[in-house]
Structures are given as structure tokens and as C-alpha cells.
C-alpha positions as CSV (number, residue, x, y, z in Angstrom):
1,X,112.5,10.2,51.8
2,X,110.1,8.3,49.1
3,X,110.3,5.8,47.0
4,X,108.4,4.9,43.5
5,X,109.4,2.1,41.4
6,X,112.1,0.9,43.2
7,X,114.1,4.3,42.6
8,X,115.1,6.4,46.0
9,X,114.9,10.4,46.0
10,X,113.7,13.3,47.8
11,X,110.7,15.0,47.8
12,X,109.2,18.4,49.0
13,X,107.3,18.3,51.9
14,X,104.0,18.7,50.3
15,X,104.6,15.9,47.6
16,X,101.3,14.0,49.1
17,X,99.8,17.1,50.5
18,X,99.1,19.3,47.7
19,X,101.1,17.6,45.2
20,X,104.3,19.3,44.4
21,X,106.4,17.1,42.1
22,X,110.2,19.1,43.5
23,X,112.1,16.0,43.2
24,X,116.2,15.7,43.8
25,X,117.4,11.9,42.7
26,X,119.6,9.8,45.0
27,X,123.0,8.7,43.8
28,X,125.3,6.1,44.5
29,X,128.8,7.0,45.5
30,X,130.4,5.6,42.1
31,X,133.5,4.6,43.9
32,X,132.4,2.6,46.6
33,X,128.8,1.9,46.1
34,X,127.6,2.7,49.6
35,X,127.5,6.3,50.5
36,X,125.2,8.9,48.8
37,X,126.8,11.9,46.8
38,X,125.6,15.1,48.6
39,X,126.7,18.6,47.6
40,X,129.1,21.1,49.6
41,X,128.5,24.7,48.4
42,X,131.5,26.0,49.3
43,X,133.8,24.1,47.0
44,X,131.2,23.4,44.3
45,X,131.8,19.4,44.2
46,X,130.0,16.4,45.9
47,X,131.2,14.3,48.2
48,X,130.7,10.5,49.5
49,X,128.6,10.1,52.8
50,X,130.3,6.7,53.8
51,X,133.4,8.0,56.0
52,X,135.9,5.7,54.4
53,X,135.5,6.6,50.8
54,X,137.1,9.7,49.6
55,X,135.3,10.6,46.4
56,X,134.6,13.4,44.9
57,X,132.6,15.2,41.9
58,X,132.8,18.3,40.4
59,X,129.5,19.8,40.1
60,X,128.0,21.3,36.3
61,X,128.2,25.1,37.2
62,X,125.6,25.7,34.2
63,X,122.9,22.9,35.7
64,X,124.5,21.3,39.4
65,X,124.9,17.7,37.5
66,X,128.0,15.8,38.0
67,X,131.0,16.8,35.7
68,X,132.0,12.9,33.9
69,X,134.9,11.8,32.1
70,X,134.3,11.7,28.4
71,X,135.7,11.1,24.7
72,X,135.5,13.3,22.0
73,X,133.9,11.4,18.4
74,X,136.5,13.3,16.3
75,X,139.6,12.2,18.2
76,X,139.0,10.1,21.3
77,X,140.4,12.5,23.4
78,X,139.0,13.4,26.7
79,X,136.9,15.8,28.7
80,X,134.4,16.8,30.4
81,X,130.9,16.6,30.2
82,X,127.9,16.8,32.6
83,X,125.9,13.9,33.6
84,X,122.6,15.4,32.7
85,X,123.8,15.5,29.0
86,X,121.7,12.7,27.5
87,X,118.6,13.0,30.1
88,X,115.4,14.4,28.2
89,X,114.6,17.1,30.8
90,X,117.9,18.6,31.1
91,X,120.0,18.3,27.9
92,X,122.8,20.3,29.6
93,X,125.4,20.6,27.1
94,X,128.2,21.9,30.0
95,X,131.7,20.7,28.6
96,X,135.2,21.5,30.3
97,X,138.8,20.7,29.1
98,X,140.8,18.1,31.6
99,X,143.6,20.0,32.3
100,X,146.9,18.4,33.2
101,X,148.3,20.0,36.3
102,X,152.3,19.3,36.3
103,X,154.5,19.3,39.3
């Protein structure tokens, strides 16, 4: 683990050695604040690392980012969109309907 300018990620193993810039970002569990979001392959969502806090994210099937709540322009209503949507290197444009599940 590394940090630069006061932000925490990971980096390869060569980062200092012959300079590989393979980076993944840290992230703050956005429900509690204190665990880490890591990703579990076999359901495709990321989970909080602090035992106590049950959150999860869907994961961006198109670029791994997290799948966020958003509001349409035209309408206001909501879906969802991927995190990486408005970051310069990514510009994923992943978008999913919410779908109501009824009882």
C-alpha cells in the first residue's frame, strides 16, 4: 500500500522498481465510513470490510466501477449509472433501469 498526496491506493509491485503506474484506488465504505469496498467475483458486487456494516455495490459489468443511484435530466426519474461516468480516463457510460421487485 502507497500513498501520494494524501490519497490511499494500491500499486503493483514494481511501482518503485521499474515503474509501473497499475494503480486500483481505495474507497470508503459510503455507508459507514470505515471499512474499504473490495470486490467478490462470484456475485459481481462489492462489499464493506468493517464486519458490522452490511453494504453492498453492484459492480459496472462494462468497466468494474460502482453502479450509483441517479436522475434522469428529462424527467427526474431514477437509475443507474456507473461511478466512473464523469472521470476523464474512464467515461464509462454503463446505465441500468432500477427495477422494482414486488412481493
Amino acid at each position: 500500500m502507497s500513498f501520494e498526496q494524501g490519497k490511499e491506493f494500491l500499486a503493483c509491485s514494481a511501482f518503485a522498481s521499474i515503474g509501473c503506474t497499475y494503480t486500483i484506488d481505495i474507497i470508503l465504505c459510503t455507508a459507514c465510513r470505515e471499512g474499504k469496498m473490495y470486490f467478490v467475483e462470484n456475485d459481481k458486487k462489492y462489499h464493506c470490510s468493517n464486519k458490522a456494516c452490511t453494504n453492498t455495490q453492484k459492480a459496472c459489468p462494462k468497466c468494474g466501477g460502482f453502479l450509483v443511484k441517479r436522475n434522469r435530466k428529462s424527467d427526474g426519474g431514477e437509475f443507474l449509472g456507473c461511478s466512473n461516468f464523469s472521470k476523464k480516463e474512464y467515461k464509462c457510460k454503463y446505465t441500468e433501469n432500477i427495477r422494482i421487485e414486488f412481493p
